[in-house]
N, C-alpha and C positions, 0 to 999 in steps of 0.2 A: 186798684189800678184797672180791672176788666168794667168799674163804672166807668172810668173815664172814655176808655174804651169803647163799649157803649154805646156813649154817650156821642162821644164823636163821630161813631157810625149812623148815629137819628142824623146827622145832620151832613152829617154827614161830611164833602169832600174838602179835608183840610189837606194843606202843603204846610206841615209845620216843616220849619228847617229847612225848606227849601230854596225860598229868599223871599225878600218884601214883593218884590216885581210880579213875579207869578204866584204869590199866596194871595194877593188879593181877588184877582176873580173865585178861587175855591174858596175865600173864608165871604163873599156876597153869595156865593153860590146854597150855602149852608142857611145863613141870613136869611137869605128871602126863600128858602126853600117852601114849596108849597105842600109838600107829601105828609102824608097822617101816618099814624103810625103803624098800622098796616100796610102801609103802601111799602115801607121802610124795611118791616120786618121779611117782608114777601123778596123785594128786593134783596135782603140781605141774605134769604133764605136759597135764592136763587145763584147766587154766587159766590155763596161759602156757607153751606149749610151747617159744618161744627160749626163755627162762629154762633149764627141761627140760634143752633141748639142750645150751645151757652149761654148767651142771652138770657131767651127764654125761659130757662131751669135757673135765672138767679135773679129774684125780686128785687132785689137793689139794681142791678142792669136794667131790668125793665122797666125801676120807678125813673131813674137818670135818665133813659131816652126818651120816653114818655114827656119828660120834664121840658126836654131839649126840645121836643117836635111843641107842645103846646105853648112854647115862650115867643114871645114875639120880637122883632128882631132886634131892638137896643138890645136884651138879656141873651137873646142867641151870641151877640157879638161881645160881650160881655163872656161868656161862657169858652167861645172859641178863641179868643185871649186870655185864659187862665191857661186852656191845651197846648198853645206854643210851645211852650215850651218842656213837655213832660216828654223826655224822651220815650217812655214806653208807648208812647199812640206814634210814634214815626214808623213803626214796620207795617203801620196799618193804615196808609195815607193811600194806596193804590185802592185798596178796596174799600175807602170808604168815598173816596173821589167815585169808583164805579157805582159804589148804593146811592149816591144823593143825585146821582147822573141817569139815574134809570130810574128811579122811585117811582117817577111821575107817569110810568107806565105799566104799576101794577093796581 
């Protein structure tokens, strides 16, 4: 679950469960994101560093975002329609809407 997790955070900002109307600009958002994966990690590092740390201390986490940051965006969009629906990535849709919304600034 914390790939999925992850995962979603490379790309970052989804609105699972939100609704159709406002998930779509966060699941283009993720899609066409331009950030590598440092740029991601720094971000995420920057605004919730446990999170960061877990990550990072779990190679499966970092092979899954890693994955999600070098896919291009049919697979991206592919990927973030598996996510809709896993309830365990919805407590994590503010912050990972904040990582994909900032990324491009580190």
């Amino acid at each position: 679950m914390k790939l999925l997790v992850a995962s979603a955070l490379a790309a970052v900002p989804l609105t699972l469960g939100i609704g159709v109307a406002s998930a779509q600009p966060a699941v283009d958002a993720i899609v066409n994101s331009t950030c590598s994966y440092p740029q991601v990690m720094a971000a995420l590092k920057a605004q919730d560093p446990k999170m960061a740390s877990q990550v990072s201390a779990n190679p499966a986490m970092v092979a899954g975002l890693k994955q999600l940051v070098a896919a291009g965006p049919d697979e991206r969009r592919r990927m973030v329609s598996q996510w809709q629906n896993v309830p365990a990535v919805q407590p994590y849709i503010g912050l990972i809407s904040s990582v994909v919304g900032t990324c491009n600034s580190y």
